[in-house]
C-alpha positions as semicolon CSV with decimal commas, in nm:
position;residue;x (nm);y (nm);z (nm)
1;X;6,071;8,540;12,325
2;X;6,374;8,369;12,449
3;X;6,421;8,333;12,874
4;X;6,773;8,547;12,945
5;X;6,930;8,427;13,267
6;X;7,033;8,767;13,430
7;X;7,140;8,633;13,764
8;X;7,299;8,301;13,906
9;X;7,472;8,159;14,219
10;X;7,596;7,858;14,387
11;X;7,776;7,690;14,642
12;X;7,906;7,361;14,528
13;X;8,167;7,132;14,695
14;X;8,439;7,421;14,563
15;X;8,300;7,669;14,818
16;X;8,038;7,983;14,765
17;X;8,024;8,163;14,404
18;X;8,019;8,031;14,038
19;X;8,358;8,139;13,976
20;X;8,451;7,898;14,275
21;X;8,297;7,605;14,126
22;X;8,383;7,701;13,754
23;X;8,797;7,730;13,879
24;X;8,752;7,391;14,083
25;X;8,630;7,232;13,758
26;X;8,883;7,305;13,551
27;X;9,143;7,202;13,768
28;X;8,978;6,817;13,714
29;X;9,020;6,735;14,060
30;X;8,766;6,623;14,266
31;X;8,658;6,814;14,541
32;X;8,582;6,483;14,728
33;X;8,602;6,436;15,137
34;X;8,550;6,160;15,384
35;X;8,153;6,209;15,558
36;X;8,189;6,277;15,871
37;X;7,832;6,393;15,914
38;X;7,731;6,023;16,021
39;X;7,862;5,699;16,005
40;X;7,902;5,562;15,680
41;X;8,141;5,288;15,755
42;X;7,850;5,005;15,620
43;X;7,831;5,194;15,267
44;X;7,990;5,109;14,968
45;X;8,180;5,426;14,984
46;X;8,297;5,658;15,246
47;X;8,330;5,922;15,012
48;X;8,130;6,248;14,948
49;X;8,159;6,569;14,804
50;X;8,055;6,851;15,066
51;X;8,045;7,207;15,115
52;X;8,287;7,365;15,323
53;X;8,101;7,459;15,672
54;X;7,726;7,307;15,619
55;X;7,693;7,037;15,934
56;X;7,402;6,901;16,120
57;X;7,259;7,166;16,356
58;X;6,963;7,380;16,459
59;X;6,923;7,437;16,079
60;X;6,819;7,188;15,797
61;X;7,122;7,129;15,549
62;X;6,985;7,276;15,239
63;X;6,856;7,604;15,433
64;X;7,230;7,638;15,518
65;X;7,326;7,620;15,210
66;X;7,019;7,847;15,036
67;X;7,002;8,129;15,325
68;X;7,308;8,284;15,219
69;X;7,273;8,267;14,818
70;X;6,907;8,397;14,885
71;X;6,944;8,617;15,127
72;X;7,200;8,813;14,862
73;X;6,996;8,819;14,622
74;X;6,623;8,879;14,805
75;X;6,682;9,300;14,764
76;X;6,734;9,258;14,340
77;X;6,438;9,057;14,355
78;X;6,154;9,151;14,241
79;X;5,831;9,060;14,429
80;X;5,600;8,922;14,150
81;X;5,857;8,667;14,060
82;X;5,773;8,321;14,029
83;X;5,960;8,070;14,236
84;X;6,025;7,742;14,096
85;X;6,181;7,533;14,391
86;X;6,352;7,193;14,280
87;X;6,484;6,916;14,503
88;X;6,446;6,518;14,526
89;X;6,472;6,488;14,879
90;X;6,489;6,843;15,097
91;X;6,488;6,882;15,452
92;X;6,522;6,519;15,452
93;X;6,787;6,543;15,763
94;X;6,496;6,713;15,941
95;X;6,298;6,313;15,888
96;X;6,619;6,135;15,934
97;X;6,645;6,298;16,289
98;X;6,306;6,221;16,428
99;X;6,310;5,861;16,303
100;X;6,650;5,838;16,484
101;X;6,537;6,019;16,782
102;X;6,242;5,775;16,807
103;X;6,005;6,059;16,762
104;X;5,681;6,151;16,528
105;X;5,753;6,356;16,203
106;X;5,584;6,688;16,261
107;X;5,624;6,754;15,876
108;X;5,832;7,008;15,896
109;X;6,052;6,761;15,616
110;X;5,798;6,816;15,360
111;X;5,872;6,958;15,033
112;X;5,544;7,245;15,051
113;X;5,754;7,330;15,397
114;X;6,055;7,404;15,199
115;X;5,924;7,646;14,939
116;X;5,770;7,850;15,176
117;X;6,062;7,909;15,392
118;X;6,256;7,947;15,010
119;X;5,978;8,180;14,960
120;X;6,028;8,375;15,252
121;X;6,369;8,416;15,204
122;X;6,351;8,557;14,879
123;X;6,060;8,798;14,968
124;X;5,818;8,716;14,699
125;X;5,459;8,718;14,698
126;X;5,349;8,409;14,487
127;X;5,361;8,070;14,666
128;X;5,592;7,927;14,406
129;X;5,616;7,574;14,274
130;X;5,771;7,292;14,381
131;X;5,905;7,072;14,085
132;X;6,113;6,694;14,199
133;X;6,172;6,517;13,890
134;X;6,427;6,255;14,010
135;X;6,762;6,402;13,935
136;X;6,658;6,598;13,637
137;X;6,431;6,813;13,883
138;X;6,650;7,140;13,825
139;X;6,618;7,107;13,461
140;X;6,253;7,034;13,426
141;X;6,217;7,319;13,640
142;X;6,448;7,556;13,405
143;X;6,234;7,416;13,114
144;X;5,892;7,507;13,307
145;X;6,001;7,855;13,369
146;X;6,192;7,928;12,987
147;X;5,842;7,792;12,875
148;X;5,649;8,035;13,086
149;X;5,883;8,378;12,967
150;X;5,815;8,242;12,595
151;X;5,481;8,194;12,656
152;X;5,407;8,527;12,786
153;X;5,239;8,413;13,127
154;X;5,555;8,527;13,290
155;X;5,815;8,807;13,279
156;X;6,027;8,669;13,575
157;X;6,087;8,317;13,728
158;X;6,334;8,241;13,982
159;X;6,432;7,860;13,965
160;X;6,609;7,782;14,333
161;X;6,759;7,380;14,356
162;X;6,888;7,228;14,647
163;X;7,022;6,897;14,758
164;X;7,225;6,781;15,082
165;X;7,453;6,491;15,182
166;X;7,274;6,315;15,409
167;X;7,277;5,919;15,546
168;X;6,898;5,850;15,346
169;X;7,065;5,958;15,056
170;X;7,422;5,734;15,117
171;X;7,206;5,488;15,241
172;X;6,999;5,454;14,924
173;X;7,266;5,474;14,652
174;X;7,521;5,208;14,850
175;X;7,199;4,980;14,863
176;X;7,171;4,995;14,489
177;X;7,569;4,954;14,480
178;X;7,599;5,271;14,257
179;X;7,877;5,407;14,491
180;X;8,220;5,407;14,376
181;X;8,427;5,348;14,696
182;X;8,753;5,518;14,497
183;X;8,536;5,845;14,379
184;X;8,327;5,909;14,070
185;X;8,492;5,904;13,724
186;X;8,255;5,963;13,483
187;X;8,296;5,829;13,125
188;X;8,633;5,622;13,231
189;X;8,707;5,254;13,138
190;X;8,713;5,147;13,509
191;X;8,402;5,396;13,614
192;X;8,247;5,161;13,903
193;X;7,960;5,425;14,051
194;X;7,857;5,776;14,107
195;X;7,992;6,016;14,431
196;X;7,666;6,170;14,624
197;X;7,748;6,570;14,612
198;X;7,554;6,844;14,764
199;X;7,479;7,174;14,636
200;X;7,247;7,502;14,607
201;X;7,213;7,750;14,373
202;X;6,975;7,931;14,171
203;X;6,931;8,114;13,816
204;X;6,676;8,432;13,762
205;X;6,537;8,382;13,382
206;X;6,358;8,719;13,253
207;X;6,191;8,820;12,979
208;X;6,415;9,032;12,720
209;X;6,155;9,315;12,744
210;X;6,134;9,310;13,164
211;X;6,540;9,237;13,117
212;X;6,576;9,567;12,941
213;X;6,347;9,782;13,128
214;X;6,535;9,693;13,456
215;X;6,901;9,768;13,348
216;X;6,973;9,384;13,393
217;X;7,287;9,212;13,226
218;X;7,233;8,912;12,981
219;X;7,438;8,624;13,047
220;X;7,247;8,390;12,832
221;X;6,977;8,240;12,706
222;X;6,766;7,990;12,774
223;X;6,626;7,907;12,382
224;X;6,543;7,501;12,351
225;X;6,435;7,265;12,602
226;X;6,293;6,870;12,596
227;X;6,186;6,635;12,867
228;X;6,102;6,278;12,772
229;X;6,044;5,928;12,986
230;X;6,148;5,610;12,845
231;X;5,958;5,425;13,135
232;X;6,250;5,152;13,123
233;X;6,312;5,072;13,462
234;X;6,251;5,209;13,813
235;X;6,638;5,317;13,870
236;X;6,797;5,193;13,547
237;X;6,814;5,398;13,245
238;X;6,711;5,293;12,875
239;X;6,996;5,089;12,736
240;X;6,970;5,182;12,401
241;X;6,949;5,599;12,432
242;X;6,610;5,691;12,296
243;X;6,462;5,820;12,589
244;X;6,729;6,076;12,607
245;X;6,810;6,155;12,230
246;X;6,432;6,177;12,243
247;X;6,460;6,472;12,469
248;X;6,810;6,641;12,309
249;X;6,585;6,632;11,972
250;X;6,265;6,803;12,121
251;X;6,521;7,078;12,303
252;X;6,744;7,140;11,920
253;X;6,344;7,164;11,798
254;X;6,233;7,405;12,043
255;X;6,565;7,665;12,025
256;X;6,540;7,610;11,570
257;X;6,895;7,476;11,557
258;X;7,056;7,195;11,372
259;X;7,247;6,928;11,591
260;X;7,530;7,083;11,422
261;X;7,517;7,434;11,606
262;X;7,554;7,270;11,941
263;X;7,959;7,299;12,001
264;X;7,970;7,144;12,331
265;X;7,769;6,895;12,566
266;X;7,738;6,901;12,960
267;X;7,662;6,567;13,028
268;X;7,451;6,427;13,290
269;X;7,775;6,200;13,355
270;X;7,733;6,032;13,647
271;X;8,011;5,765;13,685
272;X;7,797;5,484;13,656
273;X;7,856;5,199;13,396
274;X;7,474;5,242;13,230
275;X;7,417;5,602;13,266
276;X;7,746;5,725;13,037
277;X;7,687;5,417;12,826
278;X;7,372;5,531;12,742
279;X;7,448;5,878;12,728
280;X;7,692;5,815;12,461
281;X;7,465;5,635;12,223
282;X;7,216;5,892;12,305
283;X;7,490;6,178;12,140
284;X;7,568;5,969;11,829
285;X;7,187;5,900;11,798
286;X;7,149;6,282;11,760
287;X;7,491;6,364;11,650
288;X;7,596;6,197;11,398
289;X;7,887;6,398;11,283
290;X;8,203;6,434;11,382
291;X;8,180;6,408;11,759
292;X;8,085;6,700;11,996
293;X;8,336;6,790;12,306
294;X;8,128;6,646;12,588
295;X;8,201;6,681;12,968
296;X;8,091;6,603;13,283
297;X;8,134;6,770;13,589
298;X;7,996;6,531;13,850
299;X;8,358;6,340;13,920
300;X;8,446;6,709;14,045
301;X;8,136;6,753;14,242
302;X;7,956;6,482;14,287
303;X;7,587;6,423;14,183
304;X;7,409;6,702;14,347
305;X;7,079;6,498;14,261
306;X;6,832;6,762;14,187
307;X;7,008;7,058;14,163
308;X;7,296;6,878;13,925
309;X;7,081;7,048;13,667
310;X;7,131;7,385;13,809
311;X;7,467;7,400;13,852
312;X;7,549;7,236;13,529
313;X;7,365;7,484;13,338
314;X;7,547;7,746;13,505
315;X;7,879;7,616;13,389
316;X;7,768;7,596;13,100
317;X;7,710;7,964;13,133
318;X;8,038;8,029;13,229
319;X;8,139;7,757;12,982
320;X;8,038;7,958;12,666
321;X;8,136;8,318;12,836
322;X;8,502;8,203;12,881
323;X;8,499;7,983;12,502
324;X;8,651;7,704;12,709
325;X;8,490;7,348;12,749
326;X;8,591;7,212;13,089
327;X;8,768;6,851;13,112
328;X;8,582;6,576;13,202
329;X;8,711;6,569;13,593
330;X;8,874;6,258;13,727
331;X;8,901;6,110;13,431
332;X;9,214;5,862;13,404
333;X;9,133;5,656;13,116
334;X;8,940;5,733;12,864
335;X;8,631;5,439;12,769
336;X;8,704;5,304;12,429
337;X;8,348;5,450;12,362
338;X;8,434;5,743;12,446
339;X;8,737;5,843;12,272
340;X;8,671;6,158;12,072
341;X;8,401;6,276;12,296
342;X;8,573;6,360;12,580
343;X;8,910;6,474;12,756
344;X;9,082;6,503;13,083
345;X;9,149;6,837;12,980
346;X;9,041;7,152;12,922
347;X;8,973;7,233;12,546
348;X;8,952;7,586;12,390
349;X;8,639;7,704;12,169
350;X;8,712;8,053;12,084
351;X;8,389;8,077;11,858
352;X;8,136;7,880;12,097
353;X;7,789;7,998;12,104
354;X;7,591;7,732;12,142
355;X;7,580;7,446;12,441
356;X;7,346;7,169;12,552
357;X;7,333;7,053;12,890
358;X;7,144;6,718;12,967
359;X;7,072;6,489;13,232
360;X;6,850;6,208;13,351
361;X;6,722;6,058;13,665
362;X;6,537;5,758;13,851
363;X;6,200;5,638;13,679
364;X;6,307;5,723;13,322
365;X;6,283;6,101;13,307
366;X;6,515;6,280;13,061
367;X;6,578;6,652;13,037
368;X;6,768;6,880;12,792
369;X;6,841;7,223;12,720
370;X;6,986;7,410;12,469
371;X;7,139;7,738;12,625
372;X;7,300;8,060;12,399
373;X;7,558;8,317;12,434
């Protein structure tokens, strides 16, 4: 029993909706601003990419951008849903004032603190899950809940992601100097770092029976999945790609298909010398055909850290809907390794029916799906 996504929404660095997001992409432009949220004149980049209207107030950053995508969708909700909740940092703004305000914590920044306000927004009656696996957290969390519809132990999960521009989270990646001061540019010759995004969203996975018996549409489905950690290093990925081909061949495993169904890729992509270096030796690990159109959509934008996941897999959605695969955005000039793999621009795929979407994040932990029209 495959997990049907019936419902999905976002607010990305393009504005509110997926068809916002999905048109910014395919322009390949980045959606890239100067912070003005803080100071960020000691980081290795001034550059972010931010959603139009979210700023430091009364209200934590993420709830900003989650109170309006949940609070459309709370009255199709049913109350017996499962809520998966996945972030890597939160209400971290919430910690980030205190400290700065010379104050104790009260804990209001804690991740449990979180769900339940998610949960109360939605109007469920479970206490939900909280899932933060690095930057693959969104993933692992789709994977949890397509495992639970297949299993049988659930009919409906709700998997809500989140992740905010915030001065911990500049902070950390300029420390590690994975910023690129000029914006991210993921698989080009002269990629120098990543560009910290922010985003929300959320996909609704259902049963095909429950699907049915509530008149809900099917957008897609949800049919292989594969998590793996190559325990390399603490924020460096495994050279050589096994950790992640490891993953992409567990997820072709679980949906029954052939690396040669898979007509497209939505890359993790980050802009960062190692990551697409070992993304693409990862592919031709698994794929060792002719190559497979492969994008990324993180030099639009930005790494959204743990809901990347999220709203990758919903362009992939739209991706396979619309029998387009987006361009690589910001891309300038093409790494030699790269050539063949992907574009700057947009390429048709009339007959495309089958997509993988992967990504990977701090500590080793790889994630793919496999997601069908």
């Amino acid at each position: 029993m495959n997990a049907i996504i019936v419902e999905c929404d976002v607010a990305t660095a393009w504005g509110w909706g997926v068809d916002a997001c999905w048109n910014g992409v395919l322009t390949g432009a980045p959606a890239f601003s100067l912070v003005e949220r803080f100071s960020a004149a000691a980081f290795q980049s001034r550059l972010a990419a931010q959603v139009p209207g979210v700023a430091p107030g009364d209200e934590s950053l993420v709830m900003q951008l989650l109170r309006p995508l949940l609070g459309r969708l709370a009255p199709r909700l049913p109350v017996d849903t499962l809520v998966l909740l996945a972030t890597t940092t939160g209400e971290v703004d919430r910690l980030e004032r205190a400290v700065l305000e010379g104050r104790p914590e009260d804990g209001a920044s804690r991740l449990s603190v979180l769900l339940g306000r998610v949960c109360r927004e939605c109007g469920v009656s479970g206490p939900g899950r909280t899932i933060s696996a690095a930057c693959a957290s969104s993933a692992a969390a789709v994977a949890q809940g397509a495992a639970l519809i297949r299993s049988g132990e659930r009919d409906a999960v709700l998997v809500v992601a989140c992740d905010a521009v915030t001065e911990f989270i500049m902070a950390g990646f300029s420390s590690l100097m994975a910023l690129d001061p000029d914006g991210a540019k993921p698989f080009d010759r002269n990629r120098r770092g990543l560009t910290v995004g922010e985003g929300a969203g959320y996909v609704l996975l259902m049963s095909g029976a429950r699907a049915t018996r509530e008149g809900r549409p099917r957008l897609a489905d949800v049919t292989g999945w594969g998590l793996s950690g190559d325990a390399n290093h603490m924020t460096g990925p495994s050279r050589d790609g096994d950790g992640l081909a490891a993953a992409i061949a567990k997820a072709l495993r679980t949906a029954g298909v052939t690396p040669g169904a898979i007509g497209a890729i939505c890359a993790h992509g980050t802009g960062t010398p190692y990551n697409d270096a070992m993304e693409l030796k990862a592919f031709r690990r698994v794929f060792t055909g002719a190559p497979v159109p492969v994008y990324s959509i993180k030099g639009s934008i930005g790494h959204t850290m743990g809901a990347a996941a999220l709203i990758e897999l919903v362009m992939t959605v739209k991706s396979l809907q619309q029998g387009v695969v987006p361009p690589s955005a910001n891309l300038r000039d093409v790494d030699p390794e790269a050539e063949g793999w992907v574009s700057p621009s947009a390429r048709q795929a009339a007959g495309l029916r089958v997509a993988l979407s992967t990504n990977s994040g701090f500590g080793g932990v790889n994630a793919a799906l496999v997601v069908t029209a």
